[in-house]
CHARMM-style PDB file with segment names, atoms N, HN, CA, C and O in Angstrom:
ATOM      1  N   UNK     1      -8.796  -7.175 -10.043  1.00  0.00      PROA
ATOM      2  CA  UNK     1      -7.980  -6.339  -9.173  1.00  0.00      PROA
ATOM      3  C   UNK     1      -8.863  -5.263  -8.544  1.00  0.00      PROA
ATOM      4  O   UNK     1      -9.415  -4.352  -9.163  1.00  0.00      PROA
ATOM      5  N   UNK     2      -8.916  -5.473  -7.332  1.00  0.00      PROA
ATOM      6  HN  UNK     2      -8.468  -6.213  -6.829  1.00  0.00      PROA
ATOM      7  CA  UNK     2      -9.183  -4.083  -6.664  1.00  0.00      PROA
ATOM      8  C   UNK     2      -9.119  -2.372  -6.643  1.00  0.00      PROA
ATOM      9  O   UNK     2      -8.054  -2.187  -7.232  1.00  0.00      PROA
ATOM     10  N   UNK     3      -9.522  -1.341  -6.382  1.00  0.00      PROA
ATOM     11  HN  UNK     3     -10.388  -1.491  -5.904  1.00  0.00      PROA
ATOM     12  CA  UNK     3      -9.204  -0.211  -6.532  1.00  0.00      PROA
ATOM     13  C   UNK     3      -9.153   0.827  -5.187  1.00  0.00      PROA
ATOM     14  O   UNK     3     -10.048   0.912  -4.346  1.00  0.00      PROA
ATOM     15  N   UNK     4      -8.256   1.369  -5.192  1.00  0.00      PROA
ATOM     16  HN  UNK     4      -7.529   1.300  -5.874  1.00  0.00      PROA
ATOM     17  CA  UNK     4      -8.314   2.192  -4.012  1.00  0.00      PROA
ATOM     18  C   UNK     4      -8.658   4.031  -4.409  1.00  0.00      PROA
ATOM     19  O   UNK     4      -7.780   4.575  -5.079  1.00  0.00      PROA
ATOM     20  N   UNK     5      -9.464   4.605  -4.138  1.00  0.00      PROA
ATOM     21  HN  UNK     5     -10.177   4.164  -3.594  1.00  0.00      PROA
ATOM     22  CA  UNK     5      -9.651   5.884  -4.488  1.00  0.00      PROA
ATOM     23  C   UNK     5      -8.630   6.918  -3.915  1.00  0.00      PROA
ATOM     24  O   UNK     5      -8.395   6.756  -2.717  1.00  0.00      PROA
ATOM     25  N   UNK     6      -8.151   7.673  -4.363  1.00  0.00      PROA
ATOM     26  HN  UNK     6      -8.342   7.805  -5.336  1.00  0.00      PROA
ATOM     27  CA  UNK     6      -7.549   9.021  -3.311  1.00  0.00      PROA
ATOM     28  C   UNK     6      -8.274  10.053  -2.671  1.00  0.00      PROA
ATOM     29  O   UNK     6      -8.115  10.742  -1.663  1.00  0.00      PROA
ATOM     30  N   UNK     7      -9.514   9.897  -3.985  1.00  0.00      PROA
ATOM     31  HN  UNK     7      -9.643   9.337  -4.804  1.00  0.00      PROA
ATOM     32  CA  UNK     7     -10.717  11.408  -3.249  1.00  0.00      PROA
ATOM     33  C   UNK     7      -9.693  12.336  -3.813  1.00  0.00      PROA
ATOM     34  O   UNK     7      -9.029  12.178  -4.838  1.00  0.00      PROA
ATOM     35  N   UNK     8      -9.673  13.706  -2.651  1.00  0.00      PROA
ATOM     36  HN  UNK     8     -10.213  13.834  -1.819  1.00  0.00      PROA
ATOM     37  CA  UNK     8      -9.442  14.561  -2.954  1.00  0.00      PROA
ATOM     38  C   UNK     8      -7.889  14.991  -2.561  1.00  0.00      PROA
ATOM     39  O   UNK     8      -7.410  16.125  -2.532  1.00  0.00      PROA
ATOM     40  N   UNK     9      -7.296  13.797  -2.286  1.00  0.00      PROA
ATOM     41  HN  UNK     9      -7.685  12.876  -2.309  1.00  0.00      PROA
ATOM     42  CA  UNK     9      -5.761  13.831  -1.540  1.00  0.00      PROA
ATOM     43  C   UNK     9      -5.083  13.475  -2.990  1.00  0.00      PROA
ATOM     44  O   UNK     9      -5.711  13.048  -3.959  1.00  0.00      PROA
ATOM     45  N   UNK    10      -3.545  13.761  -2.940  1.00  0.00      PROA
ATOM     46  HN  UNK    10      -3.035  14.108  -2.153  1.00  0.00      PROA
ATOM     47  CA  UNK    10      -2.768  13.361  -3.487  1.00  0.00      PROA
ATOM     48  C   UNK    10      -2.079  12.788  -3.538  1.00  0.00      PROA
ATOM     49  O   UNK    10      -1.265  12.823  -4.461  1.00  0.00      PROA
ATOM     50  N   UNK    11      -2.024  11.630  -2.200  1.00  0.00      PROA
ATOM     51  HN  UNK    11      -2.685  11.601  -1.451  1.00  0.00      PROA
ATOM     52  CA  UNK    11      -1.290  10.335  -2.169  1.00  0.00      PROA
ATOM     53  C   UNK    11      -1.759   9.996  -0.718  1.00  0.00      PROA
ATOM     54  O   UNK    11      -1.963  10.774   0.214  1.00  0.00      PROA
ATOM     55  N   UNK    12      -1.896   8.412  -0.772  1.00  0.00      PROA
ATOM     56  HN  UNK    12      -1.729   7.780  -1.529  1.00  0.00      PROA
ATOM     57  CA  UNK    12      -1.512   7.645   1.019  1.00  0.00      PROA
ATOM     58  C   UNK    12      -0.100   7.177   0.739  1.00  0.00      PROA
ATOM     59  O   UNK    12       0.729   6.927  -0.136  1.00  0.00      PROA
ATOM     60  N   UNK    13      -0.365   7.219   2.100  1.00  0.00      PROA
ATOM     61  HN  UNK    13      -1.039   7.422   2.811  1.00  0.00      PROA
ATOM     62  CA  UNK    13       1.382   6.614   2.648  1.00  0.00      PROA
ATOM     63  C   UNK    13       0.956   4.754   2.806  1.00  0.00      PROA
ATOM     64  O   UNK    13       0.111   4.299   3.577  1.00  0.00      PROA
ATOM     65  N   UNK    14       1.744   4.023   1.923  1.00  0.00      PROA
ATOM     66  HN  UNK    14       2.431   4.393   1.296  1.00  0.00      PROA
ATOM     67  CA  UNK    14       1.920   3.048   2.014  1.00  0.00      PROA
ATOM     68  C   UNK    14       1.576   1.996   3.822  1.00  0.00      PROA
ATOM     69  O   UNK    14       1.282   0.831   3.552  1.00  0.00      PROA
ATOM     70  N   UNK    15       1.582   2.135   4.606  1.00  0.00      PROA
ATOM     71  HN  UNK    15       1.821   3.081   4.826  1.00  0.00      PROA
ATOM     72  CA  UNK    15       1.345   1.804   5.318  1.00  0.00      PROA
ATOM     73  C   UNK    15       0.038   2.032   6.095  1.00  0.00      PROA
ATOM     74  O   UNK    15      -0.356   1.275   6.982  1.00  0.00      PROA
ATOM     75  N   UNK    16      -0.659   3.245   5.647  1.00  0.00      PROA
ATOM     76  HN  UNK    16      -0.339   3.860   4.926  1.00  0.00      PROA
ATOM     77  CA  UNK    16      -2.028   3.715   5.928  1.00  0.00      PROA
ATOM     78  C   UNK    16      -2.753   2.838   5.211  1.00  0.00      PROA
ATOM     79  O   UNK    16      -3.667   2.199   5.733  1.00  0.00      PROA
ATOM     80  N   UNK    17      -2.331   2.685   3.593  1.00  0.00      PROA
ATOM     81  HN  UNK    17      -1.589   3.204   3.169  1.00  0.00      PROA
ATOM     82  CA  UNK    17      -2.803   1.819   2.459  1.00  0.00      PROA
ATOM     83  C   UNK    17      -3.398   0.419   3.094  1.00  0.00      PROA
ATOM     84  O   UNK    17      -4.512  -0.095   2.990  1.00  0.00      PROA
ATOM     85  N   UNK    18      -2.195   0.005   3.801  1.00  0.00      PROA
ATOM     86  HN  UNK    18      -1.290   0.423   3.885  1.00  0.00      PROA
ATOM     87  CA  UNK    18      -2.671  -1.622   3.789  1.00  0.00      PROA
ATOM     88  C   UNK    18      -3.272  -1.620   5.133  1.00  0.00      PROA
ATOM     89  O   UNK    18      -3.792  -2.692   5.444  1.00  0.00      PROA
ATOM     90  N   UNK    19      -3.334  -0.551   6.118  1.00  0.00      PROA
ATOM     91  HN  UNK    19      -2.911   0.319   5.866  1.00  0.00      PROA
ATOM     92  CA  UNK    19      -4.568  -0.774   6.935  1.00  0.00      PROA
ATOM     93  C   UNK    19      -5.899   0.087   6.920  1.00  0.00      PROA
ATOM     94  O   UNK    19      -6.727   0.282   7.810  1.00  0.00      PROA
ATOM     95  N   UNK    20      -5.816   0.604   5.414  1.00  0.00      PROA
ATOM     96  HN  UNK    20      -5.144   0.446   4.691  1.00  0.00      PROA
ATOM     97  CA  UNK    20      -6.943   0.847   4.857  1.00  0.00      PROA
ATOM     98  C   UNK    20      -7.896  -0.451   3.878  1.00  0.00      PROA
ATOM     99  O   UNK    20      -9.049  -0.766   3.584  1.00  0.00      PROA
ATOM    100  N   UNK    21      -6.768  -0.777   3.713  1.00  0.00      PROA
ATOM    101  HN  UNK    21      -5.832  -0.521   3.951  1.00  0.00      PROA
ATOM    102  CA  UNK    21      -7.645  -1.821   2.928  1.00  0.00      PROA
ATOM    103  C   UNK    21      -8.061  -3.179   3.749  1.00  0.00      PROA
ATOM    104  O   UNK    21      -8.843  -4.044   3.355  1.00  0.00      PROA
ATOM    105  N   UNK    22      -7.202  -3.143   5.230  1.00  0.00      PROA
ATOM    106  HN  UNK    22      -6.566  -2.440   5.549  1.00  0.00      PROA
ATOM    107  CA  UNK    22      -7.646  -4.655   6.284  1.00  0.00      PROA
ATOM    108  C   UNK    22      -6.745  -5.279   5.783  1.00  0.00      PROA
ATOM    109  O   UNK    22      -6.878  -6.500   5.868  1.00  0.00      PROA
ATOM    110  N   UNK    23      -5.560  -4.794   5.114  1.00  0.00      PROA
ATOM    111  HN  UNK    23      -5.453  -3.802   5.045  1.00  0.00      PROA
ATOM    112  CA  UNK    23      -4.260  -6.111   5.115  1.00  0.00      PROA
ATOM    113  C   UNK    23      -3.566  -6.144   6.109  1.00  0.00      PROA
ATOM    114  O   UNK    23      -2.707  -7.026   6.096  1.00  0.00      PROA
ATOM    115  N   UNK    24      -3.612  -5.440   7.078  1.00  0.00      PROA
ATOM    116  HN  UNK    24      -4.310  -4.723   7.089  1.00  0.00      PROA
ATOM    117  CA  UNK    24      -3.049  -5.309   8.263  1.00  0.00      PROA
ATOM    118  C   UNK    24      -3.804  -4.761   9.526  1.00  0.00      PROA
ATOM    119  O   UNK    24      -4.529  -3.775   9.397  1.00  0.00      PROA
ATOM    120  N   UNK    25      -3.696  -5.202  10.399  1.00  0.00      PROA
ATOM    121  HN  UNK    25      -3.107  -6.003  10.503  1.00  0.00      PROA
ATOM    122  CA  UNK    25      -4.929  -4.760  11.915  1.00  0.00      PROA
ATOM    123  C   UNK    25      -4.546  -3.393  12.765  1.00  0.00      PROA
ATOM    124  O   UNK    25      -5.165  -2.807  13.653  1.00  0.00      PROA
ATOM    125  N   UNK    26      -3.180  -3.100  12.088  1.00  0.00      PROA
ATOM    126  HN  UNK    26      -2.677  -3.576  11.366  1.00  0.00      PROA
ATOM    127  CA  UNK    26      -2.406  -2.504  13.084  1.00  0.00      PROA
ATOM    128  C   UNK    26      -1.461  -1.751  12.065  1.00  0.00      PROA
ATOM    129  O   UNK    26      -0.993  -2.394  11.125  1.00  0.00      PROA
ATOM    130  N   UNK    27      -1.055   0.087  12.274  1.00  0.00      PROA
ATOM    131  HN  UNK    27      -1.435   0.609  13.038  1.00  0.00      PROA
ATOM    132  CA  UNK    27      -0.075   0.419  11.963  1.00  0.00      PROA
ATOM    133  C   UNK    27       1.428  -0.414  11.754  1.00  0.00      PROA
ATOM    134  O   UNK    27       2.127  -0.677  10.775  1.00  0.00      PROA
ATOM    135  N   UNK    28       1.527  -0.694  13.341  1.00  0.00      PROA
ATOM    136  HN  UNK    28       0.960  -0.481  14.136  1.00  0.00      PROA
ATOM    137  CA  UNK    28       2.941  -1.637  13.836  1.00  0.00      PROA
ATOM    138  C   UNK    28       2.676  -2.685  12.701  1.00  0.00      PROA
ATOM    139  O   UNK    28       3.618  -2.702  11.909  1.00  0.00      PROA
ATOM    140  N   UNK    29       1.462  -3.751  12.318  1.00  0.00      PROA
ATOM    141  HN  UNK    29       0.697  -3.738  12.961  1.00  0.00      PROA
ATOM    142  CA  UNK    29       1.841  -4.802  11.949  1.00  0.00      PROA
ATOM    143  C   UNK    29       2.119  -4.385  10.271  1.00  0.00      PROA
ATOM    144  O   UNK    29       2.726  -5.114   9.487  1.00  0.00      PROA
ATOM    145  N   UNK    30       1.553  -3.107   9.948  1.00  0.00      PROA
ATOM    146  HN  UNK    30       1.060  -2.515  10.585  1.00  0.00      PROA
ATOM    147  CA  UNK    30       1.587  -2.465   8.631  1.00  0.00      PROA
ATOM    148  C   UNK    30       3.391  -2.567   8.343  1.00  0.00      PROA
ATOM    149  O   UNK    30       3.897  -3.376   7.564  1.00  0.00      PROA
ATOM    150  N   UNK    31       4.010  -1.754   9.002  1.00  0.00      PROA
ATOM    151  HN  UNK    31       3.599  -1.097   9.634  1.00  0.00      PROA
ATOM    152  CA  UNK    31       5.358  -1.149   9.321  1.00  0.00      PROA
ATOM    153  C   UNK    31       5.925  -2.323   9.466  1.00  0.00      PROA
ATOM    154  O   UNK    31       6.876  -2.212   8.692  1.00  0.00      PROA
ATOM    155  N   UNK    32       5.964  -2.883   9.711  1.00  0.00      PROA
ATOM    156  HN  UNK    32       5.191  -2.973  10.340  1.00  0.00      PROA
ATOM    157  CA  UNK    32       6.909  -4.769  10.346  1.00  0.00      PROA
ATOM    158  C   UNK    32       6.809  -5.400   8.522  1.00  0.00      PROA
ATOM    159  O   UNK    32       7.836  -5.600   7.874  1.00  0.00      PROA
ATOM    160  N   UNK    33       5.248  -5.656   7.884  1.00  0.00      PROA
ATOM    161  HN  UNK    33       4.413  -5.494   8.411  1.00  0.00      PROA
ATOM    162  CA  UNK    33       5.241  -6.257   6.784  1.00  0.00      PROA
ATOM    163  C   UNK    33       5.959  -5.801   5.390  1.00  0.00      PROA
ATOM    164  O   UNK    33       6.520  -6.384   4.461  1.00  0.00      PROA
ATOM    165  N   UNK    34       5.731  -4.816   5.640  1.00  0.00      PROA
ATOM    166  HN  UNK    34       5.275  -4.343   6.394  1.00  0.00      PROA
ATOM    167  CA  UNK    34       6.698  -3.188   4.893  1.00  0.00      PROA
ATOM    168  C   UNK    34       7.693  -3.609   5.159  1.00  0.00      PROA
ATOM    169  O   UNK    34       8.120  -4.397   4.316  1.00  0.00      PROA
ATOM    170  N   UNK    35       8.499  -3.395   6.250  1.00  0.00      PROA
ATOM    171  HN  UNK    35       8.152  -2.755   6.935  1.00  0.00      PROA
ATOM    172  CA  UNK    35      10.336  -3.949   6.813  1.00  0.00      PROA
ATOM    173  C   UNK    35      11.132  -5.294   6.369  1.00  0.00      PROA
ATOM    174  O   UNK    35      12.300  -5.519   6.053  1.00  0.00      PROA
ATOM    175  N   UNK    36       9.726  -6.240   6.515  1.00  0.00      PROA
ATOM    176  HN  UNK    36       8.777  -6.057   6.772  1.00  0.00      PROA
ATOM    177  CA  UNK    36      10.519  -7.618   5.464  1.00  0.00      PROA
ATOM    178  C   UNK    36      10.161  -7.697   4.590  1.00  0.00      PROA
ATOM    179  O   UNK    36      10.092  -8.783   4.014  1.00  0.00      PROA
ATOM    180  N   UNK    37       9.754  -6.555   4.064  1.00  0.00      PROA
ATOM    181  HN  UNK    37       9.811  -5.673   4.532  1.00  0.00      PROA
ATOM    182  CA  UNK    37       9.970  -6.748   1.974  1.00  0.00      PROA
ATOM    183  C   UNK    37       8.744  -7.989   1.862  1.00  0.00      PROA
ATOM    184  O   UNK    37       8.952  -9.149   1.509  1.00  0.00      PROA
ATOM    185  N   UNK    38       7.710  -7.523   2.179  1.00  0.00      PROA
ATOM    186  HN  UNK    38       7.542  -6.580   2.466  1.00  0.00      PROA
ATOM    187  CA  UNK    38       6.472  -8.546   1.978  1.00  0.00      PROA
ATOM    188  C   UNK    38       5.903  -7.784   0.749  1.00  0.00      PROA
ATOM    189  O   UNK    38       5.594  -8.600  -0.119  1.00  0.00      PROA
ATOM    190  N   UNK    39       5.553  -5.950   0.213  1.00  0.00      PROA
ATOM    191  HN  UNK    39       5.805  -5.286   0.918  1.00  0.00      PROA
ATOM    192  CA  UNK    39       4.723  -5.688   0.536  1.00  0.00      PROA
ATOM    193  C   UNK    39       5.437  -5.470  -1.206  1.00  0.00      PROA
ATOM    194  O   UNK    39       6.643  -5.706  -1.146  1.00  0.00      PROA
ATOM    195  N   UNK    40       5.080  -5.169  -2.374  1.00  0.00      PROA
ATOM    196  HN  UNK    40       4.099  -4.978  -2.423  1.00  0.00      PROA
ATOM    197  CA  UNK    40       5.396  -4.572  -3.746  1.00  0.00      PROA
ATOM    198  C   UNK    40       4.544  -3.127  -4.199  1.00  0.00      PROA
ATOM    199  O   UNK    40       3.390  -2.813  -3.905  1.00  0.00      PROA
ATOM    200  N   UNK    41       5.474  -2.439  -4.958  1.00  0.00      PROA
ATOM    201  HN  UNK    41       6.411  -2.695  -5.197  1.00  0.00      PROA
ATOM    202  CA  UNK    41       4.702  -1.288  -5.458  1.00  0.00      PROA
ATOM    203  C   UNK    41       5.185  -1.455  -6.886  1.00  0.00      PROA
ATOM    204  O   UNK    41       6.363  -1.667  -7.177  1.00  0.00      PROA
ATOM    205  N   UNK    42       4.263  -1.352  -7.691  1.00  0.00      PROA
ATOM    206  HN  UNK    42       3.306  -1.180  -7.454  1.00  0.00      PROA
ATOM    207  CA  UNK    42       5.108  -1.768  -9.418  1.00  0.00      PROA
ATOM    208  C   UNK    42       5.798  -2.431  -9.708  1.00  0.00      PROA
ATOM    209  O   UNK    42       6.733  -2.195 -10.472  1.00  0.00      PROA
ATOM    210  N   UNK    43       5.431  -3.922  -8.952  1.00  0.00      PROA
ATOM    211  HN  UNK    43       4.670  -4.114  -8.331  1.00  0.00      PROA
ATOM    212  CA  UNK    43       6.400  -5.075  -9.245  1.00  0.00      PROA
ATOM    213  C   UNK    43       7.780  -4.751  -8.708  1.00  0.00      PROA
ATOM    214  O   UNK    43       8.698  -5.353  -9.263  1.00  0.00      PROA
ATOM    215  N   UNK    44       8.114  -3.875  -7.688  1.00  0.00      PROA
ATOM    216  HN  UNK    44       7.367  -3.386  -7.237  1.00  0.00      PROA
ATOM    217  CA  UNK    44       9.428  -3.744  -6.970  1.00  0.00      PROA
ATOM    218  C   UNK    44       9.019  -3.993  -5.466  1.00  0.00      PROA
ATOM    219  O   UNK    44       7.915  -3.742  -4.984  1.00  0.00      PROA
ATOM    220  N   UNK    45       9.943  -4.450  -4.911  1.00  0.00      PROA
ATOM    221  HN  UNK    45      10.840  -4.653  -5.303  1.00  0.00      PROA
ATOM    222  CA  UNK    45       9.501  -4.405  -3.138  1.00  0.00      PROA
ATOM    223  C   UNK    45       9.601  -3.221  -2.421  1.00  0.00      PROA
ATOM    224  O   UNK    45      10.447  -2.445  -2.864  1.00  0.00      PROA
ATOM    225  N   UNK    46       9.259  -3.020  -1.880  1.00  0.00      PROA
ATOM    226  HN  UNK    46       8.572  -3.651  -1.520  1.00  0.00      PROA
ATOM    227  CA  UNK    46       8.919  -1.516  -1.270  1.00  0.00      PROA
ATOM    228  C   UNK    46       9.511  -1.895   0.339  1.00  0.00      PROA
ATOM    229  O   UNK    46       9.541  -3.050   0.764  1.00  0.00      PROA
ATOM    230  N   UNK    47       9.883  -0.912   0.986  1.00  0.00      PROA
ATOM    231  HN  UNK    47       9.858   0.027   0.641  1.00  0.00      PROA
ATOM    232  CA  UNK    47      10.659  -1.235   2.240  1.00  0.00      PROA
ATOM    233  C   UNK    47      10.315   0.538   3.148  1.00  0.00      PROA
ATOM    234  O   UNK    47      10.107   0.849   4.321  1.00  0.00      PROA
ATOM    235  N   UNK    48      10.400   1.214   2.014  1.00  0.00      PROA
ATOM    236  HN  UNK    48      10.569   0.962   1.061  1.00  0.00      PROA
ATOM    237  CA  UNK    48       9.536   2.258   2.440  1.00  0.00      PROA
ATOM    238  C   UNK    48       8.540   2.429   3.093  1.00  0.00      PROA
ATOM    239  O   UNK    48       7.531   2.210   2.423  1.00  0.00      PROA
ATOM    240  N   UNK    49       8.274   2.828   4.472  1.00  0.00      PROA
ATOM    241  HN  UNK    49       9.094   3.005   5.017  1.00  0.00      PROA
ATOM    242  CA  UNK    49       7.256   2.696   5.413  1.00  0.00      PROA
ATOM    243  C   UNK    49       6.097   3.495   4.928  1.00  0.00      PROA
ATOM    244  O   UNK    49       4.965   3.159   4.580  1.00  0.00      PROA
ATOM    245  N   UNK    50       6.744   4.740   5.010  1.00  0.00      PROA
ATOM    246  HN  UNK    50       7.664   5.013   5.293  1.00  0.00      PROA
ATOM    247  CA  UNK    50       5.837   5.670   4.347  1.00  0.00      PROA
ATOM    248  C   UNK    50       6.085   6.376   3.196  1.00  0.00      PROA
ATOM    249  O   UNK    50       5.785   7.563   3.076  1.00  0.00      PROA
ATOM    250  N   UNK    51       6.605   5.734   2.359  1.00  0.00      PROA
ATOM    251  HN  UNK    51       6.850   4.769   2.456  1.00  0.00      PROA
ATOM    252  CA  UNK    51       6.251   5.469   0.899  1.00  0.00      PROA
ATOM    253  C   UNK    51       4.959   5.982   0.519  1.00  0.00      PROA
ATOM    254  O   UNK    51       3.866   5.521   0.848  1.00  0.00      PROA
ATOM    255  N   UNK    52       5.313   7.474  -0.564  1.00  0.00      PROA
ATOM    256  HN  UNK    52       6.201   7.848  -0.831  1.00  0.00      PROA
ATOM    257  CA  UNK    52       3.666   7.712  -0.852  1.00  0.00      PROA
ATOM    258  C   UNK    52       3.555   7.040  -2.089  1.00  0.00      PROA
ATOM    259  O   UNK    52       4.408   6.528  -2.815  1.00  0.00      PROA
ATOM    260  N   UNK    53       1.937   7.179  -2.209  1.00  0.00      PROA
ATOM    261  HN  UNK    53       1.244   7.595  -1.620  1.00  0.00      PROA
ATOM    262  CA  UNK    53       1.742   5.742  -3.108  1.00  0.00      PROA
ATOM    263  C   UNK    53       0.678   7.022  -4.029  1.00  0.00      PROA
ATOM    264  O   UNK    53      -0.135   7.786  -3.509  1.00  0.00      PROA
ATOM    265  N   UNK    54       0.971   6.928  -5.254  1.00  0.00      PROA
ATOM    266  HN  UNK    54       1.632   6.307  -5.676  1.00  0.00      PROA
ATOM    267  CA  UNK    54      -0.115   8.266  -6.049  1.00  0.00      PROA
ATOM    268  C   UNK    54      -0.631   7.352  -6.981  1.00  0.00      PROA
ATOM    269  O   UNK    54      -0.015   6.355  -7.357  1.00  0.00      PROA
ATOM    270  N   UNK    55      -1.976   7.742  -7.436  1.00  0.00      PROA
ATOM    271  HN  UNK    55      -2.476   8.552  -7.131  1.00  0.00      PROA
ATOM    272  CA  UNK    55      -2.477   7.686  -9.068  1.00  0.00      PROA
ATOM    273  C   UNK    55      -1.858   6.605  -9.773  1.00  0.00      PROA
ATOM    274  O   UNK    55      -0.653   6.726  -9.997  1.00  0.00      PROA
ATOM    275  N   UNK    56      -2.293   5.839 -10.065  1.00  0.00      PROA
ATOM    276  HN  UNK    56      -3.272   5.741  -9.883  1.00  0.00      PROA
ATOM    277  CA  UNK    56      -2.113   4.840 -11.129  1.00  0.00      PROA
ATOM    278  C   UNK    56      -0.681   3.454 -10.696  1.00  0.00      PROA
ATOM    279  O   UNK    56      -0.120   2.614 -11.401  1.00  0.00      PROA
ATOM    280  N   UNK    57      -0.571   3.788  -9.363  1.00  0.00      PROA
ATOM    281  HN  UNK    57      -1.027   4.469  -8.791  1.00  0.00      PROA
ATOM    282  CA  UNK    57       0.513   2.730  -9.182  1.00  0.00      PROA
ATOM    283  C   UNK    57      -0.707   1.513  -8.702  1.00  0.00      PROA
ATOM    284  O   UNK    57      -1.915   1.698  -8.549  1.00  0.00      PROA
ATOM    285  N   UNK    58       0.214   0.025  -8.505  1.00  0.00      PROA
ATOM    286  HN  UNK    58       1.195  -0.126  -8.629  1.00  0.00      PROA
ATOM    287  CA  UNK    58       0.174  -1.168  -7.868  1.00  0.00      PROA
ATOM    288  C   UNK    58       0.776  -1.484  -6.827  1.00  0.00      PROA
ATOM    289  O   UNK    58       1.990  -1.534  -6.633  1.00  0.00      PROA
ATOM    290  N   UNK    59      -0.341  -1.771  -5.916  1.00  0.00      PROA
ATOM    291  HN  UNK    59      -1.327  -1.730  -6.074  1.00  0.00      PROA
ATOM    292  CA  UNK    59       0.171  -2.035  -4.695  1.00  0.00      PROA
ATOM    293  C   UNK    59      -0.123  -3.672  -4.734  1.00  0.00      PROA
ATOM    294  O   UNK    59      -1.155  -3.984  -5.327  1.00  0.00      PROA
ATOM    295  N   UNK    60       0.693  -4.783  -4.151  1.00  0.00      PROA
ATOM    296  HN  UNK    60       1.532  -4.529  -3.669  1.00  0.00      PROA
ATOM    297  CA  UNK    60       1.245  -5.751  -4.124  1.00  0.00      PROA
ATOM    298  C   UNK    60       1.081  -6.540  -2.963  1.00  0.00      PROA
ATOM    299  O   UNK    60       2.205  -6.940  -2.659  1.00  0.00      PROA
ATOM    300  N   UNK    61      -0.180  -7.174  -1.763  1.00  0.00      PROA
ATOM    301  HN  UNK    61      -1.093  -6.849  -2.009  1.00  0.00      PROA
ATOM    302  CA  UNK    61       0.726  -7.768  -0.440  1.00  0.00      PROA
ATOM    303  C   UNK    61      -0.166  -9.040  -0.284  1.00  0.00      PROA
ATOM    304  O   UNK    61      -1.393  -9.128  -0.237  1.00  0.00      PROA
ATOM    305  N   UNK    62       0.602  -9.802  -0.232  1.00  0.00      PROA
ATOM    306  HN  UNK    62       1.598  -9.730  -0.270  1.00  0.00      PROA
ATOM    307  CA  UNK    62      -0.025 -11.202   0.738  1.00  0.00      PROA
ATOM    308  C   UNK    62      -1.081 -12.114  -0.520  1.00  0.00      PROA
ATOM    309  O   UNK    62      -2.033 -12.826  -0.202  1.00  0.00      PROA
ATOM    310  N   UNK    63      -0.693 -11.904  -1.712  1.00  0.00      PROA
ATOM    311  HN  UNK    63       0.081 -11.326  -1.971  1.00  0.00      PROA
ATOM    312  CA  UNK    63      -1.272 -12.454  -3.053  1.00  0.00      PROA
ATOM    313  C   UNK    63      -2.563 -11.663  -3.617  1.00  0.00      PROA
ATOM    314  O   UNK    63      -3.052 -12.022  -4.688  1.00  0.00      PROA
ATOM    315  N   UNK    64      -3.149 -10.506  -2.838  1.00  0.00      PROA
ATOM    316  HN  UNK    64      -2.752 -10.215  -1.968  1.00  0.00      PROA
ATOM    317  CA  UNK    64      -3.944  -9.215  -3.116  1.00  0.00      PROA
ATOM    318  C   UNK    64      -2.914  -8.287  -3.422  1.00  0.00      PROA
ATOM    319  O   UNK    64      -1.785  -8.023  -3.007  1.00  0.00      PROA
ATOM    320  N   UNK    65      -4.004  -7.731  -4.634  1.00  0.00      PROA
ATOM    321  HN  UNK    65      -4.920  -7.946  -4.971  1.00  0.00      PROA
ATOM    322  CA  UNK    65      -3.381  -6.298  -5.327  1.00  0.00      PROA
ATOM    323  C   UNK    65      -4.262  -4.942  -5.141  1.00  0.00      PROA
ATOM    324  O   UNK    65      -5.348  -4.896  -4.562  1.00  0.00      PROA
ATOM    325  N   UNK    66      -3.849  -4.274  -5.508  1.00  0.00      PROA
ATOM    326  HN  UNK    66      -2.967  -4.311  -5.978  1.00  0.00      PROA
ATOM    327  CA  UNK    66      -5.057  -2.870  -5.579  1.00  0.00      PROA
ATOM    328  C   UNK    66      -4.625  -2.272  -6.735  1.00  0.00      PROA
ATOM    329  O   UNK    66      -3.432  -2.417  -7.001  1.00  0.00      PROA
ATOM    330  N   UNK    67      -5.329  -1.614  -7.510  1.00  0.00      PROA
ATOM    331  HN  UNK    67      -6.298  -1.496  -7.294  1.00  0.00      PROA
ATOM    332  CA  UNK    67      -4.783  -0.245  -8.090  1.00  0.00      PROA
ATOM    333  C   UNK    67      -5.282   1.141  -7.606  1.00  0.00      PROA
ATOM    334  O   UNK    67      -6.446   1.502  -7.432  1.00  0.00      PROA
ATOM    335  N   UNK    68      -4.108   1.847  -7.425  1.00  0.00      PROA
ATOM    336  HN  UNK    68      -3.162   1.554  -7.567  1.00  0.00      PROA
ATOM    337  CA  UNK    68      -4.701   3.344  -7.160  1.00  0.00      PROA
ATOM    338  C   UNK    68      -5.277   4.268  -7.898  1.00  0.00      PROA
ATOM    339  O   UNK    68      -4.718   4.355  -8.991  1.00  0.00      PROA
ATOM    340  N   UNK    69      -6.134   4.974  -7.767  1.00  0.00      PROA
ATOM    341  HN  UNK    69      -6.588   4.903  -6.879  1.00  0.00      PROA
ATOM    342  CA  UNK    69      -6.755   5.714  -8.994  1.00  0.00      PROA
ATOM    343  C   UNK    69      -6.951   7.202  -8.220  1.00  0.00      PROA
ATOM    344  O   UNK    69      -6.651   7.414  -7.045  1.00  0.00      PROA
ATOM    345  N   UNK    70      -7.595   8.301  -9.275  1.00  0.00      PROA
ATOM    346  HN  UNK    70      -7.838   8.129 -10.229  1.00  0.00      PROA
ATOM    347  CA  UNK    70      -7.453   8.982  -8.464  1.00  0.00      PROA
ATOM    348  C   UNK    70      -8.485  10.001  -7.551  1.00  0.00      PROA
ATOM    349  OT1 UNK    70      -8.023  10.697  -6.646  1.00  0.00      PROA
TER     350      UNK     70
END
C-alpha cells in the first residue's frame, strides 16, 4: 500500500487527494468519480467531494489504495 504525507497541513480534501496522487487528470474528473461512489475512505464510499481526509485514514479508488500519514 502506498502512502500519502500531509507535511505540515492537517488534512487534503479528498478530491485534491486523487489528483495528487494521478488517479484523476482533472479536478472535474476527481469530483464526477467522487459523485458515483467510485472512490472509499475506511472501507465506506465516500460521495463527499471535499471530504477532508486526516492522519491514518484509507483512501480506496480504481483497485489502488493509499494510507495517509502524517
Amino acid at each position: 500500500m502506498a502512502t500519502f504525507s500531509l507535511g505540515k497541513f492537517p488534512h487534503v480534501e479528498l478530491c485534491d487527494l486523487l489528483k495528487l496522487e494521478g488517479w484523476a487528470e482533472s479536478g472535474a474528473q476527481a469530483k464526477a468519480c467522487i459523485a458515483d461512489g467510485l472512490v472509499a475512505v475506511d472501507g465506506q464510499i465516500e460521495t463527499r467531494k471535499r471530504c477532508k481526509i486526516v492522519s491514518g485514514q484509507t483512501v480506496v479508488f480504481a483497485g489502488q489504495s493509499i494510507s495517509v500519514i502524517p
